[in-house]
MIDOSE-1310 file (N, C-alpha, C; in nm, 2 decimals, decimal comma, always signed):
residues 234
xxxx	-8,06/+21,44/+5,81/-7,96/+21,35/+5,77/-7,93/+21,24/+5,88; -7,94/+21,11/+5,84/-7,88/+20,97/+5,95/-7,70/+21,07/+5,98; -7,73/+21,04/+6,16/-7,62/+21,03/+6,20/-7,53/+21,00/+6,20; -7,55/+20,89/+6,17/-7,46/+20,81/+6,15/-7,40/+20,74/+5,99
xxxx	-7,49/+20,81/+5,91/-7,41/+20,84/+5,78/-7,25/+20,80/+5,74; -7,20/+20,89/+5,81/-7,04/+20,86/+5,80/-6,97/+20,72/+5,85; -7,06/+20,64/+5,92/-6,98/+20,52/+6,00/-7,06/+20,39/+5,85; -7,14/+20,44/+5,83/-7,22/+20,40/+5,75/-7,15/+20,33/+5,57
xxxx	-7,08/+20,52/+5,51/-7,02/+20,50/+5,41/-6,89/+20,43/+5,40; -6,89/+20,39/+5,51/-6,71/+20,34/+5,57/-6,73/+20,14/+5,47; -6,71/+20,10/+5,38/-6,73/+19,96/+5,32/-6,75/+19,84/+5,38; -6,66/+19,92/+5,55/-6,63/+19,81/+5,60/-6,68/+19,77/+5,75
xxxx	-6,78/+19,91/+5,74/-6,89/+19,95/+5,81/-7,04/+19,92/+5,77; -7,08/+19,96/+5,68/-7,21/+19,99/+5,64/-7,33/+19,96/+5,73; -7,45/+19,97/+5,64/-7,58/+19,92/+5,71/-7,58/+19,81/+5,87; -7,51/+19,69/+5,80/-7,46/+19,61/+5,86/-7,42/+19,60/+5,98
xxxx	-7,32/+19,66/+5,96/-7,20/+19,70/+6,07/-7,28/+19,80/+6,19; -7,35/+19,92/+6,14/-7,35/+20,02/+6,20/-7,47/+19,97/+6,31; -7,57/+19,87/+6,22/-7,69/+19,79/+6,31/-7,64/+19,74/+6,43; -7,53/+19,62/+6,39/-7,42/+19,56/+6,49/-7,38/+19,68/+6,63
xxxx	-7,35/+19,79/+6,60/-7,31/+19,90/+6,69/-7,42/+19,94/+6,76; -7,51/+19,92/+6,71/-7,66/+20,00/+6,78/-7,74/+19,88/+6,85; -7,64/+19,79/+6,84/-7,67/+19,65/+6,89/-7,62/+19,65/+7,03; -7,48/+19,68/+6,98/-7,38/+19,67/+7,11/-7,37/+19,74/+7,22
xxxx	-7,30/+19,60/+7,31/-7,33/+19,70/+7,47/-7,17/+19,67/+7,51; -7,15/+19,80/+7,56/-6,99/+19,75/+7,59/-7,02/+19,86/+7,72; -6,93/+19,80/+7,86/-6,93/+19,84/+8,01/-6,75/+19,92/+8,00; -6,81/+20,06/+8,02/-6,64/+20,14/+8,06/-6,60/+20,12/+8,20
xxxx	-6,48/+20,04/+8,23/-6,44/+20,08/+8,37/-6,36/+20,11/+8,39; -6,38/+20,23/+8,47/-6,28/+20,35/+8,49/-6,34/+20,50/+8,38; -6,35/+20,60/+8,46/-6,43/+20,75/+8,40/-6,32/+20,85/+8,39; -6,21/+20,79/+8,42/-6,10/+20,90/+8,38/-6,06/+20,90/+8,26
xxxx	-5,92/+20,93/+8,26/-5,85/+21,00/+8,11/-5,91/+20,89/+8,01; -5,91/+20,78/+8,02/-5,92/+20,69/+7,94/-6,10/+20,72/+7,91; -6,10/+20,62/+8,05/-6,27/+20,61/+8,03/-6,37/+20,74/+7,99; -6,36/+20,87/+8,03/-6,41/+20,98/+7,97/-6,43/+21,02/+7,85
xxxx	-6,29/+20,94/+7,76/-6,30/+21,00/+7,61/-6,36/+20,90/+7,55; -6,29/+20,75/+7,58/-6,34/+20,61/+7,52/-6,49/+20,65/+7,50; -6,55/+20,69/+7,61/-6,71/+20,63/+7,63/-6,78/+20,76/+7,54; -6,74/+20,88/+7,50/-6,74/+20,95/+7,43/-6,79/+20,93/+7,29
xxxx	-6,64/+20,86/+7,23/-6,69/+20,77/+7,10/-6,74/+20,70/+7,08; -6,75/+20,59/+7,16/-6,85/+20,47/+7,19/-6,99/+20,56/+7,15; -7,08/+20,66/+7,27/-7,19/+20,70/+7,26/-7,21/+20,79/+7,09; -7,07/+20,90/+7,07/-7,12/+20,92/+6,90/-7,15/+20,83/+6,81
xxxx	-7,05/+20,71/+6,86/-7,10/+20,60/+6,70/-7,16/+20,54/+6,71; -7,29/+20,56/+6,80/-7,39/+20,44/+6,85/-7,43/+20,33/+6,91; -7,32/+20,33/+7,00/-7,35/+20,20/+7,07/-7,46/+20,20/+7,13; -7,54/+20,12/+7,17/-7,67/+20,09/+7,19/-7,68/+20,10/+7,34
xxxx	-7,57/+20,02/+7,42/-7,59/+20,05/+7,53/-7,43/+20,08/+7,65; -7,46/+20,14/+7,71/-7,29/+20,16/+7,72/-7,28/+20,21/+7,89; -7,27/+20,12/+7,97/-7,23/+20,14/+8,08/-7,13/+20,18/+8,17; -7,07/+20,25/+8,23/-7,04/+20,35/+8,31/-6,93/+20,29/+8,49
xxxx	-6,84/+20,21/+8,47/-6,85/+20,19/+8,61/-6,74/+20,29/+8,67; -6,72/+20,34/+8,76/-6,62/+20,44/+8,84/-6,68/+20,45/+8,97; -6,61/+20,42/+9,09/-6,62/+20,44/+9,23/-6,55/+20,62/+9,28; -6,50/+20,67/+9,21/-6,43/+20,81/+9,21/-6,52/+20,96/+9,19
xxxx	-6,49/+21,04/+9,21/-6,54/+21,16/+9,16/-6,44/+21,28/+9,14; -6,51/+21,40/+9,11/-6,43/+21,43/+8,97/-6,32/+21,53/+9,09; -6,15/+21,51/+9,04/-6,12/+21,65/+9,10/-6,07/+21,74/+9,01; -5,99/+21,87/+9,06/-5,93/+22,00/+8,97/-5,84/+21,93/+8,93
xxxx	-5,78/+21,83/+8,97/-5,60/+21,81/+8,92/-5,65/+21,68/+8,78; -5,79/+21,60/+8,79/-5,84/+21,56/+8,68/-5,82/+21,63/+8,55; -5,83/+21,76/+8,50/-5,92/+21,81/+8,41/-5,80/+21,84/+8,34; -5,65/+21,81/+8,38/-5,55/+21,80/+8,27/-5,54/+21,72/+8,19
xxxx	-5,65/+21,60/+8,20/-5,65/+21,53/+8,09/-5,83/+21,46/+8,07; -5,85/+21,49/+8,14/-6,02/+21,39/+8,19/-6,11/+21,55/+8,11; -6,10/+21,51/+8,00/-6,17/+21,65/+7,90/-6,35/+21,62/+7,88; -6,38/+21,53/+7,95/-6,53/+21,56/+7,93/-6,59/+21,61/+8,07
xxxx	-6,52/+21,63/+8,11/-6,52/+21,70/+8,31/-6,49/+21,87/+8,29; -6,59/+21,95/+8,40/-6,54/+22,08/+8,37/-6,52/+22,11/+8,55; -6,50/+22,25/+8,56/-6,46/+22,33/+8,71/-6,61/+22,31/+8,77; -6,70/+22,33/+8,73/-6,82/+22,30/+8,74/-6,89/+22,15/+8,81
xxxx	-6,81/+22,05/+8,76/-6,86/+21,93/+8,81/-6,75/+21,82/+8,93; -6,69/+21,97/+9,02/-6,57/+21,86/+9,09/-6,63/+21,85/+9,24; -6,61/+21,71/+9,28/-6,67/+21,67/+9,38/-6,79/+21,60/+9,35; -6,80/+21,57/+9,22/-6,95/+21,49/+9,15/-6,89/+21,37/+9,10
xxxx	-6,97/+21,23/+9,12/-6,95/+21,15/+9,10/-6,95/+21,11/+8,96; -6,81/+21,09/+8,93/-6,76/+21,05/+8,74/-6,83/+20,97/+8,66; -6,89/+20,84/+8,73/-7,01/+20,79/+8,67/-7,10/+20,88/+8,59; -7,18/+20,95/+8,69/-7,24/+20,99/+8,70/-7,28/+21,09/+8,58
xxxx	-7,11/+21,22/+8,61/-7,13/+21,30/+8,55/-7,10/+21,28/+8,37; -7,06/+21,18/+8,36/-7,00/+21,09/+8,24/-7,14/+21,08/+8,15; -7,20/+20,99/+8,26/-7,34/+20,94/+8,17/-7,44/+21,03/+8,12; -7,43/+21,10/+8,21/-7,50/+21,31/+8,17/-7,46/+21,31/+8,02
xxxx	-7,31/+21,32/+8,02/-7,26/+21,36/+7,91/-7,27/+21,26/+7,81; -7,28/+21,16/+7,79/-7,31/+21,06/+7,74/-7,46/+21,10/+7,66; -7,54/+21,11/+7,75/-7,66/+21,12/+7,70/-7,71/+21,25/+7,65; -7,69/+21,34/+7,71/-7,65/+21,47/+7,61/-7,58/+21,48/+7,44
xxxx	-7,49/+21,38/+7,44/-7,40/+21,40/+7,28/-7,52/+21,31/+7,20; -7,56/+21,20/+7,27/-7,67/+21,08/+7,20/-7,79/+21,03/+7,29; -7,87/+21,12/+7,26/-8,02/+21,07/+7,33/-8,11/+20,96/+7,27; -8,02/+20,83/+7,19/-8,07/+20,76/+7,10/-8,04/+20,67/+7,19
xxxx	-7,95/+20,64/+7,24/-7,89/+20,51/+7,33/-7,92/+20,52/+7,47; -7,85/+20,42/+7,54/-7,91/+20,40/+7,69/-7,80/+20,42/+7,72; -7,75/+20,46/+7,85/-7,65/+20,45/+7,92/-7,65/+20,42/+8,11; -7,58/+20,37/+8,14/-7,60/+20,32/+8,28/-7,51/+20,36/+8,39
xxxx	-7,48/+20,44/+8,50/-7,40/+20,47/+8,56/-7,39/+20,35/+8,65; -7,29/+20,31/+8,67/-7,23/+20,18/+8,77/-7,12/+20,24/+8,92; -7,16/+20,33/+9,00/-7,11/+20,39/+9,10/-7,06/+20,29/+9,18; -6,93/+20,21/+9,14/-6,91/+20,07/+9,22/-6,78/+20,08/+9,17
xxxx	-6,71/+19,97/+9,28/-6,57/+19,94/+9,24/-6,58/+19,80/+9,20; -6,55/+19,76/+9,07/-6,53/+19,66/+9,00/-6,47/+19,55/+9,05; -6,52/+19,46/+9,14/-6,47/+19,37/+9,17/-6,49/+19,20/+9,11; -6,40/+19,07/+9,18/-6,46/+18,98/+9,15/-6,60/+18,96/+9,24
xxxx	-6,66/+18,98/+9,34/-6,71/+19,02/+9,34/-6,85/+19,06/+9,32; -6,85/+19,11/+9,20/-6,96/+19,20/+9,08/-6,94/+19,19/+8,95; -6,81/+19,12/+8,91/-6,79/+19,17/+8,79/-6,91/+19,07/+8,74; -6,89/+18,95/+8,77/-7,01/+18,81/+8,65/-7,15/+18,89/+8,64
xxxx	-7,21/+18,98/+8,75/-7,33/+19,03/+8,73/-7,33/+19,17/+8,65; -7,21/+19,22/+8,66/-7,22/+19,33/+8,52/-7,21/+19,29/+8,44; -7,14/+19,19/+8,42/-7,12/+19,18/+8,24/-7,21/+19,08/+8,24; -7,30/+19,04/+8,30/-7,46/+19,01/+8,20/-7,51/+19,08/+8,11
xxxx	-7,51/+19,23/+8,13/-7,57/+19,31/+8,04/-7,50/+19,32/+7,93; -7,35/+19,33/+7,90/-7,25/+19,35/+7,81/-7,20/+19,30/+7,74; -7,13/+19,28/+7,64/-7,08/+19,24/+7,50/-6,92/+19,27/+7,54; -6,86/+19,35/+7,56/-6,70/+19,41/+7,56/-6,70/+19,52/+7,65
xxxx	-6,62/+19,48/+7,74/-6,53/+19,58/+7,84/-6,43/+19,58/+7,80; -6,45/+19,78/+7,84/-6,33/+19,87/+7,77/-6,26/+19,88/+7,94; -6,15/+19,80/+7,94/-6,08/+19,87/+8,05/-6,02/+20,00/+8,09; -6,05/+20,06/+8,12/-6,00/+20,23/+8,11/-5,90/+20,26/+8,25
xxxx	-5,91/+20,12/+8,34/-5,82/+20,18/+8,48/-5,68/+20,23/+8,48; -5,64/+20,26/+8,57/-5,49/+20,34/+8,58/-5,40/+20,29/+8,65; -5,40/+20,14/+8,71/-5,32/+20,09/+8,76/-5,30/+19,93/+8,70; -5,18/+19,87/+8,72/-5,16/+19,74/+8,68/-5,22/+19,61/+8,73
xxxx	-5,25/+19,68/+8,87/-5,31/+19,52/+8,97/-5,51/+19,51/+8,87; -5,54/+19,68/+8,85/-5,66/+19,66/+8,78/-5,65/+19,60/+8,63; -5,55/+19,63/+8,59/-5,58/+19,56/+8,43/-5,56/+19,42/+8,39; -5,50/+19,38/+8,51/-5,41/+19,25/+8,52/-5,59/+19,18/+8,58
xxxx	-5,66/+19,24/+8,68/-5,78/+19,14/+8,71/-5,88/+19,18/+8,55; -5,88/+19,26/+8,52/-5,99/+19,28/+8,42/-5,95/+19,16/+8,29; -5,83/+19,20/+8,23/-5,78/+19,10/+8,15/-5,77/+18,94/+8,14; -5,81/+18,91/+8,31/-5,82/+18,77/+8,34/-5,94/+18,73/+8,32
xxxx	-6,03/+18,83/+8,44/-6,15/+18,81/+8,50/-6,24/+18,80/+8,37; -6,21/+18,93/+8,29/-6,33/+18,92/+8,15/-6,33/+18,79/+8,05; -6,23/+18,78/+8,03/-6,23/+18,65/+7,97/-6,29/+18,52/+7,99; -6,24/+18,51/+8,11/-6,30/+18,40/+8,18/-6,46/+18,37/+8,17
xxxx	-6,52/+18,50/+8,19/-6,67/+18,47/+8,17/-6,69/+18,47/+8,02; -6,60/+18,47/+7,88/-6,68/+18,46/+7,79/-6,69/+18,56/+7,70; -6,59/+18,70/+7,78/-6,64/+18,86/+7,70/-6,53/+18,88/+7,66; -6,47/+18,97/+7,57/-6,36/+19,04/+7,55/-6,31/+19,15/+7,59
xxxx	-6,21/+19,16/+7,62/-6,17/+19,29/+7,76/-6,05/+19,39/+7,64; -6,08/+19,52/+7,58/-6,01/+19,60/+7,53/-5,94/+19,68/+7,67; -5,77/+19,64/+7,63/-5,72/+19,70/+7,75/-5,63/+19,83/+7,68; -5,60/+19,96/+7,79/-5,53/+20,04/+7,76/-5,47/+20,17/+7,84
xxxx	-5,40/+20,15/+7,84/-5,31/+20,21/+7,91/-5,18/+20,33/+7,89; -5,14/+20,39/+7,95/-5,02/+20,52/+7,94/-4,89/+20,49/+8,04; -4,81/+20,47/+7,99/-4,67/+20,50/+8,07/-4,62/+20,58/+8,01; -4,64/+20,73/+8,12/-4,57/+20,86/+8,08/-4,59/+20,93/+8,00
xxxx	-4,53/+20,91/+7,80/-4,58/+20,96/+7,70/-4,59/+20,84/+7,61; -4,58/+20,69/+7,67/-4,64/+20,59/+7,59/-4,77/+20,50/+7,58; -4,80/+20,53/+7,47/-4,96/+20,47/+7,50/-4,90/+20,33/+7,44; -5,01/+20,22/+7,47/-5,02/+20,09/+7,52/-5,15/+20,04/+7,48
xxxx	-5,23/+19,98/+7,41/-5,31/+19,92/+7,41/-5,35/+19,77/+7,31; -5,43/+19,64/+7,38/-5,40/+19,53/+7,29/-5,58/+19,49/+7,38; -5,60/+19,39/+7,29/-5,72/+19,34/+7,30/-5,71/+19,16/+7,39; -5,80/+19,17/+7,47/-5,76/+19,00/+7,52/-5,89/+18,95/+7,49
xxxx	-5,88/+18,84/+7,44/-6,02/+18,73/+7,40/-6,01/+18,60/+7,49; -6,09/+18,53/+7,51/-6,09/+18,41/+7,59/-5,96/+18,33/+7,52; -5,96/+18,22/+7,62/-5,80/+18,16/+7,50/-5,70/+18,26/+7,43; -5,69/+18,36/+7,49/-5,60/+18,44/+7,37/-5,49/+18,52/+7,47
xxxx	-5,35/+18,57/+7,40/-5,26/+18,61/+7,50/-5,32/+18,71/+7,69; -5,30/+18,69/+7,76/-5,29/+18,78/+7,90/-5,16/+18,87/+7,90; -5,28/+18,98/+8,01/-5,21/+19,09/+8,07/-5,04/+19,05/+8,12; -5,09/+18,91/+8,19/-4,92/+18,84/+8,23/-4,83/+18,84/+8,12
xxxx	-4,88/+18,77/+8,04/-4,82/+18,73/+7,95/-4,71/+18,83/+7,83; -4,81/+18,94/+7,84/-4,75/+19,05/+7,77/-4,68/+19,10/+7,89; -4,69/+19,13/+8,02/-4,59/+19,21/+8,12/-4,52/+19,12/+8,22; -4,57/+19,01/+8,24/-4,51/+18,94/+8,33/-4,50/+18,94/+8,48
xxxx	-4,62/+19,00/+8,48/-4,68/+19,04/+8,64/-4,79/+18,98/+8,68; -4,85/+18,95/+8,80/-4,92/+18,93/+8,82/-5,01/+19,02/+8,96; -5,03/+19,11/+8,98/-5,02/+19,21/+9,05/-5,15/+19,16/+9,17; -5,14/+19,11/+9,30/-5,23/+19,05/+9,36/-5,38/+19,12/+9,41
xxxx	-5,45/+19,13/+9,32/-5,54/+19,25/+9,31/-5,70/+19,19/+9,28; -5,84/+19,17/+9,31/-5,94/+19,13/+9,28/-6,03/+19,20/+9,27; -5,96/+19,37/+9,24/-6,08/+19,45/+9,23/-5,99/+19,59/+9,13; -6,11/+19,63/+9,14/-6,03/+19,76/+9,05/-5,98/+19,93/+9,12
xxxx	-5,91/+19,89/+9,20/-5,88/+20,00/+9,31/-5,76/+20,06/+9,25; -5,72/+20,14/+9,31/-5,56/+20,19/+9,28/-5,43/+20,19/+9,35; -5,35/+20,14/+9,25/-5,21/+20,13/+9,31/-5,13/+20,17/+9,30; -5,09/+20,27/+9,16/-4,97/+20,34/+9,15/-5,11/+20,48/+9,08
xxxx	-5,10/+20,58/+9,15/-5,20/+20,67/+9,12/-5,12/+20,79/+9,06; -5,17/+20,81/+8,93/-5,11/+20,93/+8,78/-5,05/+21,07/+8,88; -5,08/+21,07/+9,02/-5,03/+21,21/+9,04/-4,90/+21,13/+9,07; -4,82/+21,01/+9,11/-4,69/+20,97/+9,14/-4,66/+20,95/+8,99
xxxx	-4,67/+20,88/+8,89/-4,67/+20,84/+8,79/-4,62/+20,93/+8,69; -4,69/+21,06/+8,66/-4,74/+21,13/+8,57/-4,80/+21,06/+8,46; -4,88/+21,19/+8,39/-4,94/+21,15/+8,24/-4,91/+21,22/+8,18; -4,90/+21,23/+8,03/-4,92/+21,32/+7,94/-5,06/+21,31/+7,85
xxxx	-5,14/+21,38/+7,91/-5,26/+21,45/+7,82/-5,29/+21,41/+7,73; -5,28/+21,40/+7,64/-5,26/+21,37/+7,49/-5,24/+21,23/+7,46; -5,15/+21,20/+7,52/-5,11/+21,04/+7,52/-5,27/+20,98/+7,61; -5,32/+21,03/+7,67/-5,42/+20,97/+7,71/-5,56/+20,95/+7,58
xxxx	-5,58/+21,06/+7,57/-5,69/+21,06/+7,48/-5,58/+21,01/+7,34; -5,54/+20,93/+7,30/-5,50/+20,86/+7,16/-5,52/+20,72/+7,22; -5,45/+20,72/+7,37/-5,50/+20,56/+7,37/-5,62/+20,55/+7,39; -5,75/+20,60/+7,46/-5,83/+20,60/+7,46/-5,95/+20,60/+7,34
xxxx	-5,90/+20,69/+7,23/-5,96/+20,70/+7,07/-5,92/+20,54/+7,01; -5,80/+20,45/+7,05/-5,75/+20,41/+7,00/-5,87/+20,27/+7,06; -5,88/+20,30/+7,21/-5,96/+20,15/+7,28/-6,11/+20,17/+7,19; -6,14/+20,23/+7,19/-6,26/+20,29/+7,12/-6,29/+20,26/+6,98
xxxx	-6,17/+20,26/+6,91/-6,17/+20,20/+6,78/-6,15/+20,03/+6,77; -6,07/+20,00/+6,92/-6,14/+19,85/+6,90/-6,22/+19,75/+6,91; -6,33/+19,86/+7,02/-6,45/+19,82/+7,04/-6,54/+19,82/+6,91; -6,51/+19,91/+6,90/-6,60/+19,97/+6,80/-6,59/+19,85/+6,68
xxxx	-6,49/+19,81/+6,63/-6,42/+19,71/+6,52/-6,51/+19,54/+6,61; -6,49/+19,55/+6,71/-6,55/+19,41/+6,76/-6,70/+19,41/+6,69; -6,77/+19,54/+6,78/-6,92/+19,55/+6,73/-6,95/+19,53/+6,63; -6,89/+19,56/+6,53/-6,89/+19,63/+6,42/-6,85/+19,45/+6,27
xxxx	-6,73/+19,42/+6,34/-6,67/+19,30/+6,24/-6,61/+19,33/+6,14; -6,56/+19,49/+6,14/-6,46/+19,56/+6,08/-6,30/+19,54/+6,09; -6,22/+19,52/+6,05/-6,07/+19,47/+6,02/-6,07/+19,41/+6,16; -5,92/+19,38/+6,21/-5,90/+19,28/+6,32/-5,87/+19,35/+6,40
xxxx	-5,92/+19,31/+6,50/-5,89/+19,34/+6,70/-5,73/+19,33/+6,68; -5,68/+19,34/+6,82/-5,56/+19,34/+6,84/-5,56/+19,25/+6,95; -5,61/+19,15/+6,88/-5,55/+18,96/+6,97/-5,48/+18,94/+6,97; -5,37/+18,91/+7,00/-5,22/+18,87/+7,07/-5,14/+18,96/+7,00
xxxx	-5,19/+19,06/+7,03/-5,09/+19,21/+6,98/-5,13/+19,30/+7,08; -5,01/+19,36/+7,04/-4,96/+19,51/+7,16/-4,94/+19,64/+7,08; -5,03/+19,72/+7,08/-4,97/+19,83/+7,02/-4,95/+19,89/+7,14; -4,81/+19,99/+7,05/-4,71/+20,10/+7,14/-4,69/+20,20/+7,03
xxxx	-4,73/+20,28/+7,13/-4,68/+20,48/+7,06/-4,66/+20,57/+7,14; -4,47/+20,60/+7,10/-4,47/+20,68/+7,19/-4,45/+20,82/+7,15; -4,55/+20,91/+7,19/-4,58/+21,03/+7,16/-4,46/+21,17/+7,16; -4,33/+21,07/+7,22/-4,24/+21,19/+7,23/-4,17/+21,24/+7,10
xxxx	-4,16/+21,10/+6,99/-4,13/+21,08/+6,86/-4,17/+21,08/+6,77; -4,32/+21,04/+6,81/-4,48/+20,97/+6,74/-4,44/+20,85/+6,65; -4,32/+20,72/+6,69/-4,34/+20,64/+6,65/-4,40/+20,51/+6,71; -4,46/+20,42/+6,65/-4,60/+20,32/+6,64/-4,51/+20,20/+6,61
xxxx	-4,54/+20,12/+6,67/-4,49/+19,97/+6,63/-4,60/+19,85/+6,72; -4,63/+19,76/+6,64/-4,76/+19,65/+6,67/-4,65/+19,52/+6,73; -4,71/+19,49/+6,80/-4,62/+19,35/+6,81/-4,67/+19,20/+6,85; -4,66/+19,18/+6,74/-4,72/+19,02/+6,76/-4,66/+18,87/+6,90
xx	-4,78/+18,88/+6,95/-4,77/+18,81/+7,05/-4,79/+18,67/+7,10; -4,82/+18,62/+6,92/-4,85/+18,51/+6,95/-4,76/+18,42/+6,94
């Protein structure tokens, strides 16, 4: 049976669509809660090529929410052990580990290779450069994020609303390092892997040309209620 069958029967998917996916290359930055699951679905539904970037490696206090990581792999580099996993679920696609901290810097020569960066980082100074920086060269940056038990996620396109714009910060930052780190913070688990499923469903919709991105929109869900509200931003 085609694999991919199921993405296939979807109307708004088909042949079409699913080629477009097997087409696409989209760069994960960041291998934690976010980036672990995102890059997950990305490799089931066939992205063609799907690269990897994380400067970190794996620890115990990870694995409350970073579910593609086991006891087995701490002290191993997340890229790394990501892309393993990556290529284990789909040995049809390529995948690329990027053992780097995403800077301006580096970023114009990664995203040569790439179509859409999934921002997966954990602090604001990083999403606030990704959401600038990506655009600027021409790509679209799916951003997403957790405060506590709210997930957060909106799409930025060239010309199209900013990270500022939606929070009103500007966080003086040119690389993707960390500033407020999830053990001060907290996470909730859960709330991670939905926003993550959720970045993943908009990539996926880019590649794809299935219903609309979330361009000058914000989704918010907060998992303590489970209520959802979109908010138009333009």
């Amino acid at each position: 049976m085609d694999r991919y069958a199921r993405n296939k029967a979807l109307p708004e998917i088909g042949d079409s669509g699913q080629n477009a996916i097997s087409d696409g290359r989209v760069l994960v930055v960041g291998a934690g809660a976010l980036g672990s699951v995102c890059a997950m679905y990305l490799a089931g539904a066939g992205v063609g090529e799907i690269g990897v970037a994380d400067f970190d490696t794996v620890d115990i206090s990870n694995l409350q929410r970073q579910v593609a990581y086991t006891e087995d792999d701490a002290g191993l580099p997340k890229a790394e052990v990501l892309c393993r996993r990556l290529q284990q679920l789909n040995s049809q696609i390529h995948v690329s580990a990027h053992r780097c901290l995403v800077s301006s810097r580096n970023l114009a020569e990664l995203l040569e290779n790439y179509d859409v960066v999934a921002d997966c980082t954990d602090n604001p100074a990083s999403k606030h450069f990704l959401a600038t920086a990506v655009p600027a060269l021409g790509k679209m940056c799916v951003t997403a994020g957790i405060d506590g038990f709210v997930v957060q996620v909106a799409t930025t396109a060239p010309g199209a609303t900013t990270f500022a714009d939606i929070f009103g910060v500007e966080p003086p930052s040119e690389s993707c390092g960390t500033m407020m780190p999830c053990a001060q913070a907290g996470v909730f688990g859960p709330a991670a892997g939905m926003a993550a499923t959720a970045q993943a469903a908009e990539a996926l919709k880019i590649l794809s040309g299935a219903g609309k991105p979330l361009i000058n929109k914000l989704l918010r869900i907060n998992t303590l209620d489970m209520s959802a509200v979109t908010l138009d931003l333009s």
